[in-house]
GUKE-801749 format. One line per field, with one value per residue: x, y, z of N, C-alpha, C in turn; residue in one letter. Coordinates in Angstrom, 1 decimal, decimal comma, m for minus. Example, Ala and Ser with C-alpha at 12.3 -4.5 7.8 and 13.67 -1.06 7.14 Angstrom:
% residues 2
n_xx: 13,2|12,8
n_yy: m5,7|m2,2
n_zz: 7,8|7,1
ca_xx: 12,3|13,7
ca_yy: m4,5|m1,1
ca_zz: 7,8|7,1
c_xx: 13,2|12,9
c_yy: m3,3|0,0
c_zz: 7,8|7,9
r: A|S
***
This chain:
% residues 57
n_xx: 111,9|112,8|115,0|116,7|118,9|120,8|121,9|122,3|124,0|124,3|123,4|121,6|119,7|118,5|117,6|115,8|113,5|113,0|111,3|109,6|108,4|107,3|105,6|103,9|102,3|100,8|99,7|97,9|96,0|93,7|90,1|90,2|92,5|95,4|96,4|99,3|101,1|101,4|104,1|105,6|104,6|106,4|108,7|109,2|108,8|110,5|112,6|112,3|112,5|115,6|116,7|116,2|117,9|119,9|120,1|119,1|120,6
n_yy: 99,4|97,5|96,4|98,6|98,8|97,4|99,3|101,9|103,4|101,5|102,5|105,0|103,3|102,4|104,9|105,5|103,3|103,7|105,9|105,5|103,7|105,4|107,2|105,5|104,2|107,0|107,5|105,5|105,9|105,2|106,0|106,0|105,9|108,6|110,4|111,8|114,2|117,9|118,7|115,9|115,3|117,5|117,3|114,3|114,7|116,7|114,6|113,0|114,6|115,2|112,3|111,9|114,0|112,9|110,7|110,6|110,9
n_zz: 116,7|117,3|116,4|116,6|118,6|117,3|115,5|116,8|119,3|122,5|124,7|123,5|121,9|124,3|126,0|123,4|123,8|126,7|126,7|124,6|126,3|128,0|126,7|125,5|127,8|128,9|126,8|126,7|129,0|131,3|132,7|135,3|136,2|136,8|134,7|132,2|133,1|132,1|132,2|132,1|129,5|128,1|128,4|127,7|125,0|124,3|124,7|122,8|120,4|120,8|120,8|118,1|116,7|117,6|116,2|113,1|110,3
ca_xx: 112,5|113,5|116,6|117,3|119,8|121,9|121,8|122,8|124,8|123,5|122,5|120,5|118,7|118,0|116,6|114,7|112,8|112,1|110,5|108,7|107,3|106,4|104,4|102,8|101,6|100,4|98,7|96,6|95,5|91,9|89,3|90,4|94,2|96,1|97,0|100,5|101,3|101,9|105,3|105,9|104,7|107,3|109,8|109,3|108,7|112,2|113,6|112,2|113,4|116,9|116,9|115,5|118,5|120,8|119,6|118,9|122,0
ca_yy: 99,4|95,6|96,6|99,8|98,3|97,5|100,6|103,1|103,3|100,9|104,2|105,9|102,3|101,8|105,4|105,2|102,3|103,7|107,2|104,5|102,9|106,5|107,6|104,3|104,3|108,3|107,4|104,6|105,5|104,7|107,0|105,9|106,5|109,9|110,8|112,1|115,9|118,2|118,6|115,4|115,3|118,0|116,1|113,4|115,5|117,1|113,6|112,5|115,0|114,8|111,2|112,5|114,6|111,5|108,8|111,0|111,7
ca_zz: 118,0|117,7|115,4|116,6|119,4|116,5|114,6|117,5|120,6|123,3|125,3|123,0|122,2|126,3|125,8|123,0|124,6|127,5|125,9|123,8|126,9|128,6|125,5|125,6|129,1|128,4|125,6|126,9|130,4|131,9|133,4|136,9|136,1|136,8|132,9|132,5|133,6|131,3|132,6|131,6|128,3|127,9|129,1|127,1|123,6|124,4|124,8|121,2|119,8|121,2|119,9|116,3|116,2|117,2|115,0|112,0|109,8
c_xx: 113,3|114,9|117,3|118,2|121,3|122,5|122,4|123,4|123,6|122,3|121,4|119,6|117,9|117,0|115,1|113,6|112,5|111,3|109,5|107,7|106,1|105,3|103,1|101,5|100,6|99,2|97,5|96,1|93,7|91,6|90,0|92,1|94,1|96,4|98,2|100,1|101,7|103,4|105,8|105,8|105,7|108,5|110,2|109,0|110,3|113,1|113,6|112,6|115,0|117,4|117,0|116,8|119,7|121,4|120,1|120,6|122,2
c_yy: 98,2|96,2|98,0|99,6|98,2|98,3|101,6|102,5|102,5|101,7|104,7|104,7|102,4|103,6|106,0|104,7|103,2|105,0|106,4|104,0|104,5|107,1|106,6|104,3|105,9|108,2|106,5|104,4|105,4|105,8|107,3|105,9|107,8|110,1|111,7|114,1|116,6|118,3|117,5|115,0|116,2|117,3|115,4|113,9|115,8|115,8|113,2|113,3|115,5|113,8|111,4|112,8|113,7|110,8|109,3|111,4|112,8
c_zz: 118,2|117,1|115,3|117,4|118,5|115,3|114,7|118,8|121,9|124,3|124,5|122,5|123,4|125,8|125,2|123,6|125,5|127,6|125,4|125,0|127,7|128,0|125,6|126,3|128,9|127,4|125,9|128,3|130,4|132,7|135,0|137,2|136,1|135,2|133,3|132,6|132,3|131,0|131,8|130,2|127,5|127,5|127,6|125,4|123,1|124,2|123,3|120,1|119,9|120,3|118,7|115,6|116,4|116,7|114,1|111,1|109,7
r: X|X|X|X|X|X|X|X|X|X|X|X|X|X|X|X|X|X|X|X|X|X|X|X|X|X|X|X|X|X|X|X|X|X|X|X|X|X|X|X|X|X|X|X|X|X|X|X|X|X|X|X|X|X|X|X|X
***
């Protein structure tokens, strides 16, 4: 993620990242947290593989 800025378009960097942080968050909630919707885990599935198809040559 550090050296992907300079790899791809400043955009699809800024996106990556912030997919990267939603996953994050999602992945490490606490008993007394909401946990993400499924909706959103949608979402955010569709976005990584968007990116995937991006990046990838």
């Amino acid at each position: 993620m550090l050296c992907l800025r300079f790899c791809v378009e400043p955009e699809t960097a800024r996106r990556a990242k912030a997919v990267w942080a939603h996953l994050c968050l999602g992945c490490h909630y606490h008993q007394y947290e909401i946990g993400p919707t499924r909706g959103q885990v949608l979402a955010w599935r569709e976005e990584v593989e968007e990116l995937v198809r991006e990046i990838s040559p």
